[in-house]
OpenMM code with the backbone's topology and positions (N, CA, C; nanometers):
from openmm import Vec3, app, unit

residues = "UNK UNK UNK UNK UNK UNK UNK UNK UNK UNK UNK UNK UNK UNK UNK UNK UNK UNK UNK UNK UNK UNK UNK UNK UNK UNK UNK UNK UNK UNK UNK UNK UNK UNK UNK UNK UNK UNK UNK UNK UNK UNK UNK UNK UNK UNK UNK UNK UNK UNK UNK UNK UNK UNK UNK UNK UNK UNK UNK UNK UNK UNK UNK UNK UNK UNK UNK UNK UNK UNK UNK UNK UNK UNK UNK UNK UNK UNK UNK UNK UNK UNK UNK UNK UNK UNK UNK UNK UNK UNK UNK UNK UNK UNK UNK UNK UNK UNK UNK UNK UNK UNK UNK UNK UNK UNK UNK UNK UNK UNK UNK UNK UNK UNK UNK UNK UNK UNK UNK UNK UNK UNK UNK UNK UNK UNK UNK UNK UNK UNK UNK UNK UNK UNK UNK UNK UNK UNK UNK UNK UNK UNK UNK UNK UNK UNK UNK UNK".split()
positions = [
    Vec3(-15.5256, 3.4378, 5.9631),
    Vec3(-15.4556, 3.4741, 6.0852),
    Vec3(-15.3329, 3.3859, 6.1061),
    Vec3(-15.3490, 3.2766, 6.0829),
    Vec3(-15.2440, 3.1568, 6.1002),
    Vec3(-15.1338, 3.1819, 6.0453),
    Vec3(-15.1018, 3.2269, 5.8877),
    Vec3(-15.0148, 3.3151, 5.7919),
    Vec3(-14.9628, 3.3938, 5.8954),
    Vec3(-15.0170, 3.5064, 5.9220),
    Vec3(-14.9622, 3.5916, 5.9906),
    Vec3(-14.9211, 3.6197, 6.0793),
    Vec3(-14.9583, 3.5181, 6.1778),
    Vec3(-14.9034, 3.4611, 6.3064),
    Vec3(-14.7494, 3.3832, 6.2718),
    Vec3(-14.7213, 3.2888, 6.1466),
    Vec3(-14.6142, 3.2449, 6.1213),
    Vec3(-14.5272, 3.3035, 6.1021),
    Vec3(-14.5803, 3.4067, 5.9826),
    Vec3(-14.4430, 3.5284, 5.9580),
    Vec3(-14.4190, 3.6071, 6.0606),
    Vec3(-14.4904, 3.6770, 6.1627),
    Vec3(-14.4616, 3.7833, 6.2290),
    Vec3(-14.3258, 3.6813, 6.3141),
    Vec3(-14.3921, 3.5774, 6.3874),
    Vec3(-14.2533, 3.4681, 6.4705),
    Vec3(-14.1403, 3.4681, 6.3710),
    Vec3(-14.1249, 3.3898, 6.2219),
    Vec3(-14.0628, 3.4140, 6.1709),
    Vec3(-13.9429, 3.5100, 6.1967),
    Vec3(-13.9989, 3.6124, 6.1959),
    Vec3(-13.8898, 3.7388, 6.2564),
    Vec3(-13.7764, 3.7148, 6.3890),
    Vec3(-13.8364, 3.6423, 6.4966),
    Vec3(-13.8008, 3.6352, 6.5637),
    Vec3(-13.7223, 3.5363, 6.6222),
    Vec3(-13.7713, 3.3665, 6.5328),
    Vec3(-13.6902, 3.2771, 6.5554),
    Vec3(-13.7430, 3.1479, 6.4469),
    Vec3(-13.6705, 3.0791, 6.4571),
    Vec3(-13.6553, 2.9915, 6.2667),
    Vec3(-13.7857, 2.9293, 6.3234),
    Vec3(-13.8581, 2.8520, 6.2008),
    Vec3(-13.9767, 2.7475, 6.1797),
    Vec3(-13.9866, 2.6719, 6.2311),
    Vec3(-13.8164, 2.6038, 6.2578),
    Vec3(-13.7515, 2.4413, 6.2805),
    Vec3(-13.6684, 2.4412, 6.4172),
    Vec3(-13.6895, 2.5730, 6.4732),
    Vec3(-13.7026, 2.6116, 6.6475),
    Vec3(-13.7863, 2.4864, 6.7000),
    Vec3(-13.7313, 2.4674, 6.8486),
    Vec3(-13.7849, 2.4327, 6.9039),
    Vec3(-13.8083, 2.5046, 7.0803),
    Vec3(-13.9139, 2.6021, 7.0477),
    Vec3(-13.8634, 2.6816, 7.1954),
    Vec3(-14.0293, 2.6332, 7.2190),
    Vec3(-14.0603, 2.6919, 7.3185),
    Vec3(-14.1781, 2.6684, 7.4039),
    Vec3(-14.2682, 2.8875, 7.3611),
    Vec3(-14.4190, 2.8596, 7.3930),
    Vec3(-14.4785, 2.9637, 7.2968),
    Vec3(-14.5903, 2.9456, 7.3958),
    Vec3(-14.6178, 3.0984, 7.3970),
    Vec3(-14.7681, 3.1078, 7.5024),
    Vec3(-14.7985, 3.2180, 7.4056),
    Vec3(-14.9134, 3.1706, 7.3835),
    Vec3(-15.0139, 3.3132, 7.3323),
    Vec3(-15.1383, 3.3271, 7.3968),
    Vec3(-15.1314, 3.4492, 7.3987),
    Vec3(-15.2737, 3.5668, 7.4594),
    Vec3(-15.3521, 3.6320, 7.3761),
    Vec3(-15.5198, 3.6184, 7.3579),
    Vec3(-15.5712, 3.6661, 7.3008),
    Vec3(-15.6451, 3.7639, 7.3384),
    Vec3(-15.6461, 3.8529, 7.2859),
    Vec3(-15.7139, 4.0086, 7.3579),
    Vec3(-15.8500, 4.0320, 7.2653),
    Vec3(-15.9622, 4.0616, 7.3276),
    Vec3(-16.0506, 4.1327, 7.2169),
    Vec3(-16.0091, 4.3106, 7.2187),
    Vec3(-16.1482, 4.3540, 7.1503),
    Vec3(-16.0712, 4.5066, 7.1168),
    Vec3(-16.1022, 4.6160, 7.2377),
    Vec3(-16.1384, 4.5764, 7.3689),
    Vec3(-16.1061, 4.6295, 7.5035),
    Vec3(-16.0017, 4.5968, 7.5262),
    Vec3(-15.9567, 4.5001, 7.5118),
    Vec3(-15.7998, 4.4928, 7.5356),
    Vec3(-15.8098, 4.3503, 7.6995),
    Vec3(-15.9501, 4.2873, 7.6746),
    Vec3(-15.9851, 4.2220, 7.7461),
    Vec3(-15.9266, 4.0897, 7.7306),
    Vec3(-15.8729, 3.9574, 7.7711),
    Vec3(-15.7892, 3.8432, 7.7731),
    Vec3(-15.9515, 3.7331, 7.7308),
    Vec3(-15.8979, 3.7222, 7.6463),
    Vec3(-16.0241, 3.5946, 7.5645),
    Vec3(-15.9711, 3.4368, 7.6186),
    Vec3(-15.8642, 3.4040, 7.5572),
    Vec3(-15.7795, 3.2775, 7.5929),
    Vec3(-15.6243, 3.3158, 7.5984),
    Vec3(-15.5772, 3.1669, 7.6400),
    Vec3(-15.4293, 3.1595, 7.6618),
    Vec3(-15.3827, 3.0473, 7.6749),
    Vec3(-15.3137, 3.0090, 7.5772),
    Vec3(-15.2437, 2.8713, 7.6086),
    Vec3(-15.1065, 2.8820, 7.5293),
    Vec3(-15.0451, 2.7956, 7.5729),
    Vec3(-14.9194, 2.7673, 7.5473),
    Vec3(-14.8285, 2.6734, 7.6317),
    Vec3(-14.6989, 2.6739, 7.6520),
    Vec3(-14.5976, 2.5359, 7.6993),
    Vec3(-14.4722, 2.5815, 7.6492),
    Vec3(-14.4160, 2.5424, 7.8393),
    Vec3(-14.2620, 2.6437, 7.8492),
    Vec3(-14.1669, 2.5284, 7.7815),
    Vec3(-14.1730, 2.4202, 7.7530),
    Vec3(-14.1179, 2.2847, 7.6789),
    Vec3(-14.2012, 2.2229, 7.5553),
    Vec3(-14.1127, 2.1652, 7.4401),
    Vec3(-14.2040, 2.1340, 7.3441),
    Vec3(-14.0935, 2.0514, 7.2566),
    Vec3(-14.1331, 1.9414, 7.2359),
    Vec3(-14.0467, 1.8230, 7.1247),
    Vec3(-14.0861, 1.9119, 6.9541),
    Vec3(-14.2017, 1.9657, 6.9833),
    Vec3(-14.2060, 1.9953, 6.8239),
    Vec3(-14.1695, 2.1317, 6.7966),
    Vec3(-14.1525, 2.1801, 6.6296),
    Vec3(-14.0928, 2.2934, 6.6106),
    Vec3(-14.1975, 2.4081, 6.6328),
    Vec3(-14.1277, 2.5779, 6.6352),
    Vec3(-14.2556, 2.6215, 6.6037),
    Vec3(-14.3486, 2.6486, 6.5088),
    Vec3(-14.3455, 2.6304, 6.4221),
    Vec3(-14.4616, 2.6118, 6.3293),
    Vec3(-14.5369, 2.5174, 6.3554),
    Vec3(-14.5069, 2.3784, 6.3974),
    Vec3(-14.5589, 2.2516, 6.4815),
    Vec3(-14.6662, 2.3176, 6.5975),
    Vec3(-14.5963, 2.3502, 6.6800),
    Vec3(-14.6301, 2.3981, 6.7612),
    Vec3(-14.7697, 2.5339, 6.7406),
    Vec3(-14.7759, 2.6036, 6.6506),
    Vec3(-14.8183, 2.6880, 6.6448),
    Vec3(-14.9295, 2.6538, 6.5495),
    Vec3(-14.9267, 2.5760, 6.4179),
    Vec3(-15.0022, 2.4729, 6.4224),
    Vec3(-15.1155, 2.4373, 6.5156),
    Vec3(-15.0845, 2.3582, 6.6169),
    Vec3(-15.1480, 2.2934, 6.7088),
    Vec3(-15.2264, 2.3695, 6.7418),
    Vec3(-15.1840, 2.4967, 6.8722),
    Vec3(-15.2265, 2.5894, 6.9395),
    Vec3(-15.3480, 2.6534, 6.8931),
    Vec3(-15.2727, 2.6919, 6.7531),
    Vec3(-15.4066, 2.8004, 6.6196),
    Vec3(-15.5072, 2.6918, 6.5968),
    Vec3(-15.4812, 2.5826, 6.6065),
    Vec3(-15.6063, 2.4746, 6.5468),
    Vec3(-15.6669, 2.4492, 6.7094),
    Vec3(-15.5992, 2.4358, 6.8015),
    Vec3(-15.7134, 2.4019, 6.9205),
    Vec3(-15.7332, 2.4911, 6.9927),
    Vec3(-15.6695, 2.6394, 6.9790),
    Vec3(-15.7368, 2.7611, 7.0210),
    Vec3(-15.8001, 2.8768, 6.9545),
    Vec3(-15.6846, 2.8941, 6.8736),
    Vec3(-15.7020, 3.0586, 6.8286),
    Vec3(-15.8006, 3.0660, 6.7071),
    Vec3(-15.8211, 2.9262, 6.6193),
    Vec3(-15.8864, 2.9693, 6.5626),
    Vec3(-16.0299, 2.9582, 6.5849),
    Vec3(-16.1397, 2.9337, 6.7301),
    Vec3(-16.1931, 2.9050, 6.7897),
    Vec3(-16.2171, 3.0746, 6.8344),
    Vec3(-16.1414, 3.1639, 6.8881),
    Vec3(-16.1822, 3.2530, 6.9022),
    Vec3(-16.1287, 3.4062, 6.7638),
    Vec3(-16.0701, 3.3436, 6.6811),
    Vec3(-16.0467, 3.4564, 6.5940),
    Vec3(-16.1258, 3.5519, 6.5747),
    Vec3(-16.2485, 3.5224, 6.5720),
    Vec3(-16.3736, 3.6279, 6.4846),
    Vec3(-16.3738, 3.7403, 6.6165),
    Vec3(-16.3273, 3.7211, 6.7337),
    Vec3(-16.3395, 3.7986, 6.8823),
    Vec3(-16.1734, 3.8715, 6.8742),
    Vec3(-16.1120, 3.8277, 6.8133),
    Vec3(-15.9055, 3.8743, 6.8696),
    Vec3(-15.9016, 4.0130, 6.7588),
    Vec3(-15.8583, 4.0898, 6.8337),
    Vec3(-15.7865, 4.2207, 6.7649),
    Vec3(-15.6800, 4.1953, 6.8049),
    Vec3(-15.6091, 4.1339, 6.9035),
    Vec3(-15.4556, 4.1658, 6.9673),
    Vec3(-15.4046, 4.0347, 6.9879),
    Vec3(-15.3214, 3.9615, 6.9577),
    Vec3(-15.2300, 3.8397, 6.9721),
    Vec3(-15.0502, 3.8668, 7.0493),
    Vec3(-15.1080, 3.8270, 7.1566),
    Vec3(-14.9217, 3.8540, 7.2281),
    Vec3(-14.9033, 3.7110, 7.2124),
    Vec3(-14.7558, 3.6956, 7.1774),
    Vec3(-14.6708, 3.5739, 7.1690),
    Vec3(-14.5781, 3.5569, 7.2119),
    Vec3(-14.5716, 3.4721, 7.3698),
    Vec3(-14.4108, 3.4969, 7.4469),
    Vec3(-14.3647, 3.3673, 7.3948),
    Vec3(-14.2271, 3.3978, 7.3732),
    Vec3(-14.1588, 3.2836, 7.2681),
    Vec3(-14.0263, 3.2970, 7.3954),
    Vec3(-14.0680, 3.1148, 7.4664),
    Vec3(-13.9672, 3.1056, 7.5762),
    Vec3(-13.8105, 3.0893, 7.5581),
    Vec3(-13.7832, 3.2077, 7.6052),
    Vec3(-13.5941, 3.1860, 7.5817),
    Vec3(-13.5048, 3.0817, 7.6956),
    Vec3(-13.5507, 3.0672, 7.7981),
    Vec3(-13.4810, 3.0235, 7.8761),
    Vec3(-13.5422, 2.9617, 7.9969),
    Vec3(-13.5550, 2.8770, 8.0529),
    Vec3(-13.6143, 2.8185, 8.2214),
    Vec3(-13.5979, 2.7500, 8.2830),
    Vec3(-13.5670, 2.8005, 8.4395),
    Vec3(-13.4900, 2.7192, 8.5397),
    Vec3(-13.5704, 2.6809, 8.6376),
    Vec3(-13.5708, 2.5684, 8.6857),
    Vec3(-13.6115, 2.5155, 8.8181),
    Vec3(-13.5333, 2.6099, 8.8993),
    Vec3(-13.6085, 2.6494, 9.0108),
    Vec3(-13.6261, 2.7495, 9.1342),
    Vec3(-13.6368, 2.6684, 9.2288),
    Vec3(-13.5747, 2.6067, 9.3527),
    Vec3(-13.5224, 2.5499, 9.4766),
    Vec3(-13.5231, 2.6563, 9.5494),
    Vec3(-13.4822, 2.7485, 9.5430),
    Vec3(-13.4221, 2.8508, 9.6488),
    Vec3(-13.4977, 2.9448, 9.6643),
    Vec3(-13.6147, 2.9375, 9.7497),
    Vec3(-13.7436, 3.0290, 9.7753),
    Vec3(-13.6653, 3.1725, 9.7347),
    Vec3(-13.5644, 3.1785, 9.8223),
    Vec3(-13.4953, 3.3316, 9.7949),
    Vec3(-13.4850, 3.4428, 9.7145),
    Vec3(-13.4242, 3.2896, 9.6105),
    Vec3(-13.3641, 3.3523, 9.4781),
    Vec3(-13.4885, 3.3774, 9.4045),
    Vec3(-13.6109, 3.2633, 9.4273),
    Vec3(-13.7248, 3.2685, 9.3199),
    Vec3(-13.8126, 3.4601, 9.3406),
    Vec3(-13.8242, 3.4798, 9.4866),
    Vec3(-13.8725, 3.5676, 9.5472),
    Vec3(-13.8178, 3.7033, 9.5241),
    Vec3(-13.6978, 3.7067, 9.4826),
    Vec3(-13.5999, 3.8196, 9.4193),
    Vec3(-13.6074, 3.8660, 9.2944),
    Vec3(-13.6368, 3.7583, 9.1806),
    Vec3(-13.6924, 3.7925, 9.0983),
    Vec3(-13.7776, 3.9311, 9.0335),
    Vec3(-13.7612, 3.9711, 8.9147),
    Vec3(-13.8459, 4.0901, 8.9138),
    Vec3(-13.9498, 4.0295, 8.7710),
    Vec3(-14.0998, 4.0571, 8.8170),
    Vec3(-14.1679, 3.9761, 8.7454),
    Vec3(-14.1732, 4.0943, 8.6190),
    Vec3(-14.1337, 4.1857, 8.6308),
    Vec3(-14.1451, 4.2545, 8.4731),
    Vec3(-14.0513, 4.1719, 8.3255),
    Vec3(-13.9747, 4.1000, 8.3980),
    Vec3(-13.8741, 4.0274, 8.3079),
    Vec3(-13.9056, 3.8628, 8.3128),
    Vec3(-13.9195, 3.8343, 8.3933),
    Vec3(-13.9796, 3.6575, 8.4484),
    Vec3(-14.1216, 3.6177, 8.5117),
    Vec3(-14.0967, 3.5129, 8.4241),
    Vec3(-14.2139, 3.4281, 8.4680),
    Vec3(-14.2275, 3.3526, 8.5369),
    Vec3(-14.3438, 3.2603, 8.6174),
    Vec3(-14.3569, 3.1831, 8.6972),
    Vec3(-14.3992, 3.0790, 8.6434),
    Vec3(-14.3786, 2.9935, 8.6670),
    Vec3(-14.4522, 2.8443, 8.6200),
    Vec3(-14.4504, 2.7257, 8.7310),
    Vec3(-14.5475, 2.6503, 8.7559),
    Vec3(-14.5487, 2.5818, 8.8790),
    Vec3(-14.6181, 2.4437, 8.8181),
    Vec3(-14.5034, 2.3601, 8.8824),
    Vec3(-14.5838, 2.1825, 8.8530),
    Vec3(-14.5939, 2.1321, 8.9634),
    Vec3(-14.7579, 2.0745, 8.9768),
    Vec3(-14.7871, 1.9803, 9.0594),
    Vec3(-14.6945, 1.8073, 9.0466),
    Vec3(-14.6418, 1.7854, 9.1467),
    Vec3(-14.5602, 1.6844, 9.1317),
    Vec3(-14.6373, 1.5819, 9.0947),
    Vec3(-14.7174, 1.5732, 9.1962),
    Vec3(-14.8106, 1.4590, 9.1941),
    Vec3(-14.9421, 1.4040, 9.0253),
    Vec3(-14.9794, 1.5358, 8.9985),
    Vec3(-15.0874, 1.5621, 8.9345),
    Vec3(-15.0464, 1.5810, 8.7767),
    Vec3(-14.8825, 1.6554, 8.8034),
    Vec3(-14.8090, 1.7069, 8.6811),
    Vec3(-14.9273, 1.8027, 8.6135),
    Vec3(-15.0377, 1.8429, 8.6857),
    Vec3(-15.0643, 1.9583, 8.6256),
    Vec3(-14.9860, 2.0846, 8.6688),
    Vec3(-15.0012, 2.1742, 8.5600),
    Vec3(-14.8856, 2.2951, 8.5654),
    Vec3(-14.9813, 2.4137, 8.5333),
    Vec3(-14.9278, 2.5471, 8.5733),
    Vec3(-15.0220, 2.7127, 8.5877),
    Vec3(-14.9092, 2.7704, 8.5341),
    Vec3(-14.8916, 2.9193, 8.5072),
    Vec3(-14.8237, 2.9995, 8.4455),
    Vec3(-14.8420, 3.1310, 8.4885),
    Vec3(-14.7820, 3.2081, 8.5301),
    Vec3(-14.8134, 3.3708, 8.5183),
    Vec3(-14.6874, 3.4411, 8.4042),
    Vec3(-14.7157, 3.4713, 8.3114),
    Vec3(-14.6609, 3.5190, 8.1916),
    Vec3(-14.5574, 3.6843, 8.2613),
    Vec3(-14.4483, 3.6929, 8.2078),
    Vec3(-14.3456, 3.7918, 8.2108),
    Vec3(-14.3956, 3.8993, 8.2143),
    Vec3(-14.4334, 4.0278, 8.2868),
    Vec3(-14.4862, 4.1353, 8.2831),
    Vec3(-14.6372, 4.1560, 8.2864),
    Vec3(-14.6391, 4.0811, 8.3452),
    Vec3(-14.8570, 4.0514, 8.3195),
    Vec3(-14.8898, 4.1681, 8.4604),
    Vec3(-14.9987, 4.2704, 8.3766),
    Vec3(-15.0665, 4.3263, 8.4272),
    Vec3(-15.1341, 4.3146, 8.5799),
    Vec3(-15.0855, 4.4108, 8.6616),
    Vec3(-15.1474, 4.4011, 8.8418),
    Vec3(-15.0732, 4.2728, 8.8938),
    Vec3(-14.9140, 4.2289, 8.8296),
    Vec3(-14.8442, 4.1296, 8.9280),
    Vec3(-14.6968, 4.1847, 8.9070),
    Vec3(-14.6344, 4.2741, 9.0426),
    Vec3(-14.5278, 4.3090, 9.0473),
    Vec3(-14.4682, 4.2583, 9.1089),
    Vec3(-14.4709, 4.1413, 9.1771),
    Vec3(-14.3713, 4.0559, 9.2502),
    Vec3(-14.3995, 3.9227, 9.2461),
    Vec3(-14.3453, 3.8410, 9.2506),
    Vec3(-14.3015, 3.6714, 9.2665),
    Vec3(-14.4367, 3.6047, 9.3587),
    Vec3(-14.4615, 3.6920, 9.4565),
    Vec3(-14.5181, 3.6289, 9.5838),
    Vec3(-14.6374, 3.6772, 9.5406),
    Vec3(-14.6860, 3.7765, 9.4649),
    Vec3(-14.8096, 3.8017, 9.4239),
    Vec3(-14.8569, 3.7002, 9.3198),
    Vec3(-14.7524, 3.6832, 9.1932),
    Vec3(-14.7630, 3.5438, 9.1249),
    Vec3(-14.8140, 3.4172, 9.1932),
    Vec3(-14.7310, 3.3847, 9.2452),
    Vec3(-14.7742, 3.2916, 9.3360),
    Vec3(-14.8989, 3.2642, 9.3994),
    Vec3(-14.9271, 3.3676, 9.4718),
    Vec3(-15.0847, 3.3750, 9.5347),
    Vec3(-15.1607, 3.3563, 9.4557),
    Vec3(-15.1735, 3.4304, 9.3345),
    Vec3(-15.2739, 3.4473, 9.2243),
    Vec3(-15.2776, 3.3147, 9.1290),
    Vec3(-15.1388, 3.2597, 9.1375),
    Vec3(-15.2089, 3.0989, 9.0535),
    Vec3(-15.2399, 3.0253, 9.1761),
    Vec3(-15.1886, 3.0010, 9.2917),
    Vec3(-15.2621, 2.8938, 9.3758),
    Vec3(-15.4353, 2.9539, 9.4335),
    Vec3(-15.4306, 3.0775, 9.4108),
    Vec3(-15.5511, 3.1195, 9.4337),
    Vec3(-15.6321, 3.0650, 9.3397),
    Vec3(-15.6121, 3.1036, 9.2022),
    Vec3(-15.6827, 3.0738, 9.0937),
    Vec3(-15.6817, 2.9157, 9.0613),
    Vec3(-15.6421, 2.8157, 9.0630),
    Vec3(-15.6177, 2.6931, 9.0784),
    Vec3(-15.6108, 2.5738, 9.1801),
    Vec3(-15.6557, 2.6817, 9.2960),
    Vec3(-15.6369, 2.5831, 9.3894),
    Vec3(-15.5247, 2.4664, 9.4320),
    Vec3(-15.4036, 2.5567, 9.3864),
    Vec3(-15.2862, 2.4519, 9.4152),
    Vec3(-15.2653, 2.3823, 9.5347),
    Vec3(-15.2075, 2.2589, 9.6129),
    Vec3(-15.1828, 2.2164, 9.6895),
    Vec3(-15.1056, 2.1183, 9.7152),
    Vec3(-15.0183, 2.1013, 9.7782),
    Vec3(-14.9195, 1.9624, 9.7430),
    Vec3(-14.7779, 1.9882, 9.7338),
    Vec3(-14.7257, 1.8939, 9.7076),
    Vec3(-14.5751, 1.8864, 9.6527),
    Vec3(-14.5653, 1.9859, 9.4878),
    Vec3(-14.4531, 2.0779, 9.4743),
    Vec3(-14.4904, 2.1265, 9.3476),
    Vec3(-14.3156, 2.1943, 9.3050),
    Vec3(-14.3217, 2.1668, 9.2233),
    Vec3(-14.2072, 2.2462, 9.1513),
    Vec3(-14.2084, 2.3716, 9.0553),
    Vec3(-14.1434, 2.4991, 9.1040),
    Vec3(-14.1361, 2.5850, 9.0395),
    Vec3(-14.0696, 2.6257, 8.9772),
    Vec3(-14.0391, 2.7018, 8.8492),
    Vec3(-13.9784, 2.7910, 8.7336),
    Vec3(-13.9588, 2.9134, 8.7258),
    Vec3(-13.8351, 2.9212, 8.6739),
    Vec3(-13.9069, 3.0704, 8.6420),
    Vec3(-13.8529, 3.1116, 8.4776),
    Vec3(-13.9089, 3.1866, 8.4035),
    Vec3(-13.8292, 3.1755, 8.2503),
    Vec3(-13.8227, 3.3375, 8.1935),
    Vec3(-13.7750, 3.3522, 8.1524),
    Vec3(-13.7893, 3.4926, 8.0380),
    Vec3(-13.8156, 3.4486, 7.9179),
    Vec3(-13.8900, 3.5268, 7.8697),
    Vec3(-13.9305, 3.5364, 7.7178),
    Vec3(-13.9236, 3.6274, 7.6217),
    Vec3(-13.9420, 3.6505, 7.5105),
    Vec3(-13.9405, 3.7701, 7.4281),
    Vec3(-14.1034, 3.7514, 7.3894),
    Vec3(-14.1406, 3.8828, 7.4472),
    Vec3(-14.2872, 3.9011, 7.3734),
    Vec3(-14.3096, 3.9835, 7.2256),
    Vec3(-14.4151, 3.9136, 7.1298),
    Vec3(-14.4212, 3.9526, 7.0525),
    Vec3(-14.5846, 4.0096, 7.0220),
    Vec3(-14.6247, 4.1013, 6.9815),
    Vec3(-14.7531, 4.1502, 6.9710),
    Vec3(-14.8023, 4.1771, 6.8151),
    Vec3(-14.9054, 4.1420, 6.7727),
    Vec3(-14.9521, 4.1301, 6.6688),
    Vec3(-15.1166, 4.1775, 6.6472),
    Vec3(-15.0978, 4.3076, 6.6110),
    Vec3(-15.2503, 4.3822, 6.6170),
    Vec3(-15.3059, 4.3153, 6.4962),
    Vec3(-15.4226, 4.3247, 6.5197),
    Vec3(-15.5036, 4.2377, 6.3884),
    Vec3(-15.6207, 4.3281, 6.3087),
] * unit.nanometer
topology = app.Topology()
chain = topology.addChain("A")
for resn in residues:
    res = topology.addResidue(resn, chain)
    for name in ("N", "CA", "C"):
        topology.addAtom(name, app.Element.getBySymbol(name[0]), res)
């Protein structure tokens, strides 16, 4: 799987990249197994992908028919409730850091039953119990899908 996870990116951006990479693992309902990834990254992607495949994916391989791979193009700190709230989540993502805690949540670019910013929102502080001082993102990505 690891092979094929390299070449399919390959396609999309060099080895010796250094972009940020979230992958989603689907079984064959089309059900979300795991997900990890990081909108920043010192290492390349193969480095990177590396890592991920060794402390995730290959942990659930024998379960994945479907591998999405958002390969982060771009992300801005969001100040301006406004602008963040205007947003259209079919194209952007959310990402939120606890100042304090520097733990960070994600809602991925086009993710299923979240059509707005403020629904994002709810749904990671719901799901995480956010609270506090926090800084938000927002990024586009290019998704890549890889049936298995």
């Amino acid at each position: 799987m690891l092979a094929e996870i390299k070449s399919e990116l390959a396609k999309h951006c060099k080895p010796d990249e250094k972009k940020g990479l979230f992958f989603s693992l689907f079984d064959v309902h089309g059900k979300i197994i795991a997900s990890n990834g990081t909108i920043e990254t010192d290492k390349t992607t193969n480095e990177l992908t590396d890592l991920i495949y060794n402390g995730l994916l290959a942990k659930h391989e024998h379960l994945t028919k479907t591998i999405v791979i958002d390969i982060i193009e771009s992300y801005f700190q969001e100040t301006d409730i406004n602008k963040l709230l205007s947003l259209l989540t079919k194209d952007y993502g959310i990402f939120i850091v606890n100042n304090e805690t520097k733990k960070s949540w994600v809602i991925l670019p086009n993710t299923k039953g979240v059509n707005d910013v403020k629904t994002a929102i709810t749904l990671i502080k719901q799901k995480y119990g956010i609270s506090g001082n926090v800084s938000m993102y927002s990024f586009r990505s290019e998704r890549v899908t890889i049936g298995l």
